[in-house]
N, C-alpha and C positions, 0 to 999 in steps of 0.2 A: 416187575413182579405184579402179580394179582392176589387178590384179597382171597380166593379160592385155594392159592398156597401155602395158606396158614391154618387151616384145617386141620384138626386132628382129632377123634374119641377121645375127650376126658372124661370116664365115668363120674357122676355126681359123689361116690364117695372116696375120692381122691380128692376135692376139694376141701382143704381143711376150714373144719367151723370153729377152732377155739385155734389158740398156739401153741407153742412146748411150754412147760412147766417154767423151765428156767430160757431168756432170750437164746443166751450164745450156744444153745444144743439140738439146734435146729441142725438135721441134715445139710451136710455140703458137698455136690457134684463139684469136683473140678474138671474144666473142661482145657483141655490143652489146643492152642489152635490150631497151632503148625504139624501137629502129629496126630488130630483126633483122639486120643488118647483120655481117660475117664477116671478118674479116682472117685472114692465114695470114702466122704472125710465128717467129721463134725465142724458146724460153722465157726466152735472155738479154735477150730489149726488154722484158722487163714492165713494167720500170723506164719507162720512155717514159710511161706511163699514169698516171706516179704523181708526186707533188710533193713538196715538206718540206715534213714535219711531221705526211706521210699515216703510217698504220701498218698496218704486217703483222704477223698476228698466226698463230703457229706453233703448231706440237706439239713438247714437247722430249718426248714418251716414247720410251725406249731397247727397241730388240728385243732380246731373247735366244734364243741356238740352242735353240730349243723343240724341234725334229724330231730323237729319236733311236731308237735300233734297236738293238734288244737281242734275245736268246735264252731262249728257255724252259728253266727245267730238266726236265734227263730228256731230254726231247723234242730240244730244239734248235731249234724252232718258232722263227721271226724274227717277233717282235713292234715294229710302230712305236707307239712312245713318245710322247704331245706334252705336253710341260709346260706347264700351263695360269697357274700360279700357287705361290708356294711357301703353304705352310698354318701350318708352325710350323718354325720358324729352329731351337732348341734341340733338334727331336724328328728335325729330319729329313723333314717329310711334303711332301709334293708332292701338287697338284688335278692328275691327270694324263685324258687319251683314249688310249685301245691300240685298236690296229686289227691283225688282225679280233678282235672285243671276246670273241666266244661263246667263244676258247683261255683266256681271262683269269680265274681265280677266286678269293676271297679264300683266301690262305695259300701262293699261287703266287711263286716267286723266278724274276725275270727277272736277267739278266747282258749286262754292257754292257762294251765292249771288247775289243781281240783276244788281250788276256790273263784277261778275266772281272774286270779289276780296280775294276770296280763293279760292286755286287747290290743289289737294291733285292727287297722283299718288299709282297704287296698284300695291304693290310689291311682294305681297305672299298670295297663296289662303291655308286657313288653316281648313275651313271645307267647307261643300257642302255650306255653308252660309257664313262662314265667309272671313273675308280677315283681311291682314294687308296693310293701308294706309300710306305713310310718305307726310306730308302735307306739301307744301311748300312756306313757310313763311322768309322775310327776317326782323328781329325783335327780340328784348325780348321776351322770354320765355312768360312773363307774360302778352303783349302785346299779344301774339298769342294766349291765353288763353282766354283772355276776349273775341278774335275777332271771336273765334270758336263757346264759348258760346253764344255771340250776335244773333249767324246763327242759332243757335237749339232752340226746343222748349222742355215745359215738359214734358219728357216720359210716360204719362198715359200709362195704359194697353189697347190692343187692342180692347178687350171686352166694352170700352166706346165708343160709336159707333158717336162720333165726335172730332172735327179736336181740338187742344189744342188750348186754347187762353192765351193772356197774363195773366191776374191773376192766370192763373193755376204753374204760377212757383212761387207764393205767399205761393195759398196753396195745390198744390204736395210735401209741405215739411215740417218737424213739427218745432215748433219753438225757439225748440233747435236744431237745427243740426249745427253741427260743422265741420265733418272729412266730407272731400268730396271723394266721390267714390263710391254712389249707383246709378244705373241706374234706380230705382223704390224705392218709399219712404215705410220704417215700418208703415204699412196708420193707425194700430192703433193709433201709436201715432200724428197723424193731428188732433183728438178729442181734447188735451192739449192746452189751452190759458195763456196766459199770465195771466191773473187773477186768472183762476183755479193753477195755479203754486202759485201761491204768495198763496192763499187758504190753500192748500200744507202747507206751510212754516208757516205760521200761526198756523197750525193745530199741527204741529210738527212731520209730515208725511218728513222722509227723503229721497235721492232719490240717487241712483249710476247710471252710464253710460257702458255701454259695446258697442263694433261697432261690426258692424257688415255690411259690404257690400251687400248691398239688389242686386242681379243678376239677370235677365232674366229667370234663370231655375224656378223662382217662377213661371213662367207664363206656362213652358213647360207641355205638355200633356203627361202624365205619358202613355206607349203605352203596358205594359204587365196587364195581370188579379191577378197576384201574388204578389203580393207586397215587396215579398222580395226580388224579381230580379229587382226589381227600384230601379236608382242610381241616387241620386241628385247629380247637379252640386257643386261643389266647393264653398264657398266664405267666403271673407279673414275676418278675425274677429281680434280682440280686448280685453284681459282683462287685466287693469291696476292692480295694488298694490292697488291703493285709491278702486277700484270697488270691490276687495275680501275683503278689511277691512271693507267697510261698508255692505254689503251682508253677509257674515261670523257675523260682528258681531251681527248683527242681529236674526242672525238663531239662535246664540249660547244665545243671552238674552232673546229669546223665542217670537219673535214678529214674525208679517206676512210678509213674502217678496210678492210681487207682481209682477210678469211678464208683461210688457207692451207690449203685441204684440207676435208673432209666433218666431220673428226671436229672441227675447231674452229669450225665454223659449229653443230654439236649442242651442242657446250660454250659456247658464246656464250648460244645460245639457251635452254637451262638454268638459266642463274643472270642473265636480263636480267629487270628489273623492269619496271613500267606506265609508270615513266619512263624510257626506253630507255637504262637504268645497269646495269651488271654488277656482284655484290656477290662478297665472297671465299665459298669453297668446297671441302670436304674430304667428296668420299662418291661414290655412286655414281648414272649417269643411266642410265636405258634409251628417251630420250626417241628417237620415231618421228616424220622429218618425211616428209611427203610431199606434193603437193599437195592441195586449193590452201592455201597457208602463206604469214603475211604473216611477215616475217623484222624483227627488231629493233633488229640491231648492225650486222653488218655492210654495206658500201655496195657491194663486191663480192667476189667468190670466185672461187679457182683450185681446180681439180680436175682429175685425170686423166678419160681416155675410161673409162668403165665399161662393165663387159658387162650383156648383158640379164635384166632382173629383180633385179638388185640393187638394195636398199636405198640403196647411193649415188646411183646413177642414179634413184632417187626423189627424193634430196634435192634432185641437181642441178636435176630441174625443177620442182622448188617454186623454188627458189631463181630460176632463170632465164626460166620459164611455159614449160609443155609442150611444147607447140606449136614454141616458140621453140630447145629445146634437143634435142628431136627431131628435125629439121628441121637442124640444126645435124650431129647424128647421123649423119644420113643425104651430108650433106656432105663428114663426117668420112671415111665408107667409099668415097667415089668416090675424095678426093684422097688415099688410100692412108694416111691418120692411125693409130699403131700401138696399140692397145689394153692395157688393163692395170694394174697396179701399174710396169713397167717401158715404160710405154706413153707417149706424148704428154699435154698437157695444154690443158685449156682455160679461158681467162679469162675470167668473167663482170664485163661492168661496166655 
């Protein structure tokens, strides 16, 4: 496949800038695969499709206000900040990206707040973007945690062409997230309420967790035409004991597992064996699917509408067949389906 095949006109206002009022009422394309076949549902029937004893299986990674804005000393220069990852707890260091990077040099103090009451110092430039910051803070750890987050806002993707506001750190995050360390939320799963969970459990639909550290390279412009010379970034993933016994068991009493999102069909796919079993796992994947890709675990997957040339939108038509989820795509844009992390979603089954 080529990166030219994933092409398509999104008009800019098909990309949704806010979400639906309420999570579970977000548009639902189902997409049938063996028959092409299309319904147009709300994301609260999922449930409809599914039985006890089926399982869905989610992402608990937690986002943190990674997007913050600081000032140069001297200068006053306003620098955007994105916290990519903390590097050492005890020392203070931060994996950070400054935009625009050329004001940035090692031994520069940036100042963060409307009183300067965080400084942070760059100690090491480790790509054409990035740096490593140690911030200087006299306090608990965990005091200096909260004081960092208070400064940043929710990491939306660039592509929402406005500034974050408070409710977005409500809901840029699903409402399970537990493990914190994604800099961008699995947006599939922001569809999931509180009620449709409890729906879930009524139903006798079970559910296992896998992390997975949502990164930045989601967002990266893949820059070759070949796709086999694209190399995803890295990110740290998760599979517990509890997550292969309920997954495994599953597969093995013949129910439907369910994929919640892109990044837990990459983490399924990961740690599945020759005999379609999932083993525990602590480290990092940079696994690339794309078509054509035979898939091992899961029986179907939910996914929001992706924009064109993303990596998701690759996995989704591996997962779906090209033809079949393009076509699907293009159905998407007549009946007005909203695009995005904060966008509608579709069912593959």
């Amino acid at each position: 496949m080529k990166l030219s095949q994933f092409k398509f006109r999104l008009p800019e206002d098909k990309i949704a800038l806010y979400p639906t009022e309420n999570r579970d009422e977000a548009r639902l394309m189902v997409v049938h695969k063996k028959t092409g076949d299309i319904e147009h549902r709300l994301f609260k029937d999922i449930l409809e499709y599914f039985d006890e004893k089926d399982v869905f299986v989610f992402n608990d990674t937690q986002v943190f206000p990674a997007r913050l804005y600081g000032n140069k000393e001297k200068t006053g220069a306003q620098i955007e900040v994105f916290l990519l990852r903390e590097l050492k707890e005890e020392n203070l260091l931060w994996d950070v990206q400054v935009d625009p990077a050329r004001k940035i040099r090692i031994g520069n103090k940036l100042y963060f707040g409307e009183d300067n009451s965080m400084v942070a110092e760059v100690i090491d430039n480790t790509t054409s973007r990035g740096r490593v910051l140690r911030f200087l803070y006299d306090g608990p750890h965990d005091e200096f945690k909260k004081t960092l987050y208070a400064l940043g806002e929710a990491p939306l993707p660039t592509y929402i062409k406005r500034k974050a506001e408070p409710e977005d750190n409500e809901r840029f995050q699903t409402i399970y997230a537990t493990k914190e360390g994604a800099v961008t939320a699995p947006t599939t799963g922001l569809h999931f309420s509180r009620e449709l969970m409890k729906r879930m459990e009524i139903k006798g639909v079970d559910r296992a967790f896998i992390t997975m550290h949502c990164g930045l390279g989601n967002f990266r412009d893949i820059d070759v035409e070949d796709l086999t010379k694209h190399k995803m970034e890295s990110e740290q993933m998760f599979i517990t004991d509890e997550c292969c016994d309920i997954v495994n068991g599953c597969k093995l009493s013949g129910h439907k597992i369910c994929a919640i999102g892109n990044t837990v069909n990459r983490a399924l796919e990961s740690v599945v064996g020759t005999n379609g079993l999932i083993t525990p796992y602590d480290g990092w994947t940079n696994k690339f699917i794309f078509p054509p890709y035979q898939f091992s675990v899961a029986d179907s997957m939910v996914s929001n509408l992706q924009l064109p040339y993303t990596t998701q939108l690759m996995l989704t038509c591996a997962y779906g067949g090209y033809d079949t989820v393009m076509h699907a795509y293009n159905v998407a844009l007549k009946e007005d389906y909203r695009f995005g992390c904060y966008g509608d979603a579709m069912l593959i089954i």
